[in-house]
N, C-alpha and C positions, 0 to 999 in steps of 0.2 A: 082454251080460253085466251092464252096470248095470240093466237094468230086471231078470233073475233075483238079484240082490244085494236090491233094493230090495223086491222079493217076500218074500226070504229074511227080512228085516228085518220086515215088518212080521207076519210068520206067527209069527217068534222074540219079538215084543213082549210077550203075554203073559206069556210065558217071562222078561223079561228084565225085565218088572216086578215077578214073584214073586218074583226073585230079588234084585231091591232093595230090596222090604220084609223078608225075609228079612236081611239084612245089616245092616237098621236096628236087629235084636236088636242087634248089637255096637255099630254104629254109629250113634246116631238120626241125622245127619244126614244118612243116606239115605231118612229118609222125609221130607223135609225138598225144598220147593221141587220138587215133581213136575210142576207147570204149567211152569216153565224148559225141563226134561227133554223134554216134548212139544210146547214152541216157542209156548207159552200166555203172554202177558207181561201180558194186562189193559188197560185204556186208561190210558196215561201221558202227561202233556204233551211237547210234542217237543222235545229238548232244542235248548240255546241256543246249541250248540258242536258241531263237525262232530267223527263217532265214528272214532277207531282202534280195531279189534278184534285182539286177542289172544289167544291160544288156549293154554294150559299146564294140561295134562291132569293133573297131581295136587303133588304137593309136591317133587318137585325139580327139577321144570319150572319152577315157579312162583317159586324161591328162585333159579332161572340165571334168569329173567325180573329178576328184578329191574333192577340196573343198564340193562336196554334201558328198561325202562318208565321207571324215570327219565330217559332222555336221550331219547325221545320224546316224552315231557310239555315238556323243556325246550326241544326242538328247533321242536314245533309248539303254542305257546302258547293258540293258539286251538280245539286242540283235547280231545278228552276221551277218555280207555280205556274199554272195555267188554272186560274180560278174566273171559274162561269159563275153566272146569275141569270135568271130571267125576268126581271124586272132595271128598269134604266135608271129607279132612283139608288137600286142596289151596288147597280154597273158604276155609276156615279160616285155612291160610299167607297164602293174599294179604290177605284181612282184617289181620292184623296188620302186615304186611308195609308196606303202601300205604294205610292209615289215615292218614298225613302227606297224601296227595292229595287227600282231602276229598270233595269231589262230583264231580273231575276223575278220579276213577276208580269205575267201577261194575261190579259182580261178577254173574256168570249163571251156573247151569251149561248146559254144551253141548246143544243138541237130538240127540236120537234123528238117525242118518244115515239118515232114512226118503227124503229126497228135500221134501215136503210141510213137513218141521217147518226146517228148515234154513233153506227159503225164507221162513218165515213171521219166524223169527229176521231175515234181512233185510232185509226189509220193514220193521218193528219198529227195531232200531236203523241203519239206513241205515249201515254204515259205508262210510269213503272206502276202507279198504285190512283185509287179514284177516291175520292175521301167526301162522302155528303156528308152536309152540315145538319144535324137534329132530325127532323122526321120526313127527308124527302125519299121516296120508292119508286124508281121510274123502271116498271120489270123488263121493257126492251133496253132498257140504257144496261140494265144487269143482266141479261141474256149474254150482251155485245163484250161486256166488261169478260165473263164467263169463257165466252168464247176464243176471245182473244188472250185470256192468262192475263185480266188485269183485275189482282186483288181487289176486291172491293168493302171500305170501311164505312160504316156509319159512327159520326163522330158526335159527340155532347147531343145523344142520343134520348130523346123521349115520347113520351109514347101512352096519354091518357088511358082511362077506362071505356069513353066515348072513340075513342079514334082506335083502339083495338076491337072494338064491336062493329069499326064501321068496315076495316079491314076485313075483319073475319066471313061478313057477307057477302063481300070478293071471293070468296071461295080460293081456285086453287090457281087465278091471279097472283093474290098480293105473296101466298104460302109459297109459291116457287117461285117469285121474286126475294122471298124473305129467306129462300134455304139457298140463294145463290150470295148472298150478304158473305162474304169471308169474316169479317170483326164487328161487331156493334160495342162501344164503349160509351157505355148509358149514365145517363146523369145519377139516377136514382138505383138501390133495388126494386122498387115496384114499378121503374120502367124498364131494368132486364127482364123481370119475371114474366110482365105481358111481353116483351120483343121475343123471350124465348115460346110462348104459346103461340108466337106465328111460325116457328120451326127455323129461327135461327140456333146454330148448334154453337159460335162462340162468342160471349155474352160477357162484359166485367162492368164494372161498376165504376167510372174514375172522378165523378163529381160533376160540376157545373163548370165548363169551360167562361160561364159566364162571371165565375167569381175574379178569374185572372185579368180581366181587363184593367187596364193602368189609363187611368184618365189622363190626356193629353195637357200639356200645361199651355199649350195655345187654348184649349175649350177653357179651360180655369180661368185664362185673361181675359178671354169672351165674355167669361159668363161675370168676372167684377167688372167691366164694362158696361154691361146689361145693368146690374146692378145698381151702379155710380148712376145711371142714367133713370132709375125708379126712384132713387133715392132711399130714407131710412121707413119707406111704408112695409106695412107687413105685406106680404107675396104669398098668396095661394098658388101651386101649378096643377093642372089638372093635366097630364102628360099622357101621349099617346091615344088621345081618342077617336073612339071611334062611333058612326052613323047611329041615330038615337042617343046618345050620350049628351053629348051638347044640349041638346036641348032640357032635358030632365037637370043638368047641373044649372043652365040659366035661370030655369022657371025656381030650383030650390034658391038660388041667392038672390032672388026677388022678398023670399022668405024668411031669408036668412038674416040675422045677427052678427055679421062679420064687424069687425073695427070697421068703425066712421071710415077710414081711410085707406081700408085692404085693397090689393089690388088683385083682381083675377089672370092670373096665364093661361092663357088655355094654347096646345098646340097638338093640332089634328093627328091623328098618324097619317092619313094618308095626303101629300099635298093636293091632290086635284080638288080637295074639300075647302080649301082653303077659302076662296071667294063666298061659298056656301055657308061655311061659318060664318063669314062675316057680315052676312044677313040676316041670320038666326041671331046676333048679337044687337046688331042695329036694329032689329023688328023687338025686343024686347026694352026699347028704348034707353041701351045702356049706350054711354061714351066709350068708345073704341080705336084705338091707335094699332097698326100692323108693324111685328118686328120691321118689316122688311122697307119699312118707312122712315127706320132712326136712323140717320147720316152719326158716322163718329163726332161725337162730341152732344148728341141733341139730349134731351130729356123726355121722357112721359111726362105729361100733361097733368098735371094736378087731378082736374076735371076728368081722367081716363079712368074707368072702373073695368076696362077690360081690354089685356093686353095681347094680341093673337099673333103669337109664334108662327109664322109663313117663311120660316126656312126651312133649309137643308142640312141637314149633318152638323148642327149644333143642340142635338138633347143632353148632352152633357154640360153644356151653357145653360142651356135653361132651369137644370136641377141644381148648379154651381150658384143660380141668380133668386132661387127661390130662399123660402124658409121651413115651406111643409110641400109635402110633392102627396098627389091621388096617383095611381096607374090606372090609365082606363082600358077600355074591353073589358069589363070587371064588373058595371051596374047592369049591363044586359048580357044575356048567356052567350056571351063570346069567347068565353076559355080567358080572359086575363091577358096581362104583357108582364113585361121581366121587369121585378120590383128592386134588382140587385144593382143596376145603375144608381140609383136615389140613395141606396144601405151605403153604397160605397164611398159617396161623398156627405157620408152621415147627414141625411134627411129622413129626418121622422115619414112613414109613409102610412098613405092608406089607400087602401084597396077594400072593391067591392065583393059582394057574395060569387061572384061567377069566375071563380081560378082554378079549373080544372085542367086547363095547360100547364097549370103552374102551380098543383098544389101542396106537392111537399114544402119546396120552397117558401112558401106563402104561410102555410103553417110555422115552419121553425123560422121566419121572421118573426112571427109574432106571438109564439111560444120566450124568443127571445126577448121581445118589447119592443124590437125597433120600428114595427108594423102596427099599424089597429086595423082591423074589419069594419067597416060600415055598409049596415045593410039596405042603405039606399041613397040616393041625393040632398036628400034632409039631413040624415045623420052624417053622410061628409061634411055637409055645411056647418051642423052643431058640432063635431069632433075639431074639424078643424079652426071654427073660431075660438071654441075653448082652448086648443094648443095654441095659437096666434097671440093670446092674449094671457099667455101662462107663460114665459122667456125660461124659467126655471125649467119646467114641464118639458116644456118643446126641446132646449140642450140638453136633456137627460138620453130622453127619447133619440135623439140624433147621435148621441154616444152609441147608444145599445145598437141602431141599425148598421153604426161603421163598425164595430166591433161583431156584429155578426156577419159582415160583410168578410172581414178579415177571415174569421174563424174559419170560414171554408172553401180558401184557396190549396191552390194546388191542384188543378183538375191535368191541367195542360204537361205537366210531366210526366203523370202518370199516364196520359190519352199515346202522348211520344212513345212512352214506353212498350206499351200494348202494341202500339205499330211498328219496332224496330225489326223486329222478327218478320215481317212482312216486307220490309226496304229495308234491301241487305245496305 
């Protein structure tokens, strides 16, 4: 099966590089570093410090990466990151992100899972250990890792009901990629239970890496920035959405009952959407101002009923600027996004019926209170104006999310720990 994969792969390359210079219309950083892509590094002197590799496949990988990569630098001083991604808004988050690490950390993107490029990738930075971030399985990158004696961990690990059934139809693909796994340290029990139904044999439990994130207090000044600049209106943020969404939220606050003077946030997940929304905003005849349009010091517009978030690497400003935060991927069966950013800077949240990515978590938010469920576009608009215009309501609510927030830290010493026996 691996060597018809690796076939598949390399027949699909052309294919998969037309389709990367294609997407550097939107995004030049896909034309951006294609020798990485094909496992090409050039001659570099060898570095002076033995490599952890880490693996966070685009930007909310790379932002739950955080806190490990910091307590891995702390933990093994002598050594140094090589953290990949394959996506350039990703490559762009850890840049900023991990610019504090200096030389102690060095950025690639992933090679091609050709079998050839992989190997060559470790050959090149010898790392001591390979650490993916949540649910990425690339079986030639674990053949290569296998081959060469380089542990391999899967870290703030999960693993729905949906994406174990889709595995499992792989056959004996993903199953001996999955018995070549040396550690998986899974968010949930009911994400070790299906990781160990793929025939991973060592499995622990250490929580959500995503609870350990520590809001920057540059996003914090961003985001009373942002603020100062709306002024005291109430703020709806509808954060991370995605295709279909947008629209189904427009068309309900057409309908909706928000305060005379609410203001909508909306910010895409993916940027290339950006100018896209803001047609879908303008064709439903609403006033529209772009973050990426306020000069320090400017304000929103009285007149603006809708404010469209067209940056980068500020969703913690935007959830620091609001008052009620939605997660989107949530009204259509996209599997949800991570509601634990909005808990942690106590935001009342809500999220739609489709969190199957995410549904413990989503559950004990709102077994906790700090969550409600609305089961569709209308009932975000009615939940949320009733909280908007309830101040009581809405601070109680945003207590309960930071406090459940809090409650379940601690993922990331225990993830370190799990892997110390692995990096002597």
């Amino acid at each position: 099966m691996r060597l018809l994969y690796t076939l598949a792969w390399w027949l699909a390359l052309p294919l998969v590089l037309a389709r990367l210079w294609l997407r550097g219309r939107q995004e030049p950083g896909y034309r951006q570093y294609w020798g990485e892509r094909l496992g090409f590094y050039g001659r570099q002197p060898a570095p002076a410090m033995d490599t952890i590799w880490l693996h966070a496949v685009s930007v909310g990988e790379t932002r739950a990466a955080e806190p490990l990569i910091d307590a891995l630098l702390a933990a093994w001083p002598a050594c140094r990151i090589v953290l990949t991604h394959m996506t350039p808004t990703g490559r762009a988050t850890g840049k900023s992100l991990f610019a504090k690490h200096g030389t102690r950390l060095v950025q690639s993107y992933l090679p091609y899972d050709t079998g050839a490029m992989p190997a060559r990738f470790i050959r090149h930075f010898a790392p001591r250990i390979c650490i993916l971030m949540e649910t990425e399985v690339w079986p030639n990158l674990i053949h290569q890792c296998n081959r060469y004696k380089v542990p391999v961990v899967q870290a703030n690990a999960r693993l729905s009901q949906r994406s174990l059934g889709k595995a499992q139809r792989l056959g004996k693909l993903i199953t001996d990629a999955a018995r070549g796994i040396t550690l998986v340290a899974a968010q949930t029990q009911d994400d070790a239970d299906r990781v160990r139904q793929l025939g991973v044999r060592d499995v622990v439990v250490t929580g959500s890496i995503k609870f350990d994130v520590v809001v920057p207090e540059a996003a914090l000044a961003t985001g009373a920035a942002l603020r100062a600049a709306i002024g005291a209106r109430p703020v709806l943020l509808c954060a991370s959405t995605r295709e279909g969404e947008e629209q189904l939220i427009l068309a309900a606050l057409a309908r909706a009952s928000l305060p005379p003077d609410a203001l909508l946030l909306v910010v895409p997940r993916h940027p290339q959407r950006f100018d896209e929304v803001e047609k879908l905003i303008a064709a439903q005849g609403l006033a529209v101002q772009r973050r990426s349009g306020l000069a320090q010091g400017d304000t929103v517009a009285a007149a603006t009923q809708v404010l469209l978030g067209d940056s980068m690497g500020e969703m913690f400003a935007y959830y620091a600027a609001c008052d009620c935060a939605f997660v989107g991927g949530s009204l259509l069966p996209l599997g949800g996004q991570n509601l634990i950013e909005p808990a942690a800077l106590g935001k009342p949240v809500l999220i739609g019926p489709h969190t199957f990515n995410f549904a413990l978590v989503t559950e004990q938010a709102i077994a906790a209170g700090g969550a409600a469920l609305v089961a569709d576009a209308d009932a975000l608009m009615a939940q949320a104006s009733a909280l908007l215009q309830d101040p009581a309501r809405l601070a109680a609510m945003g207590e309960k999310a930071l406090a459940f927030a809090n409650q379940h830290r601690g993922a990331t010493p225990r993830t370190i720990a799990a892997i110390k026996p692995l990096l002597p």
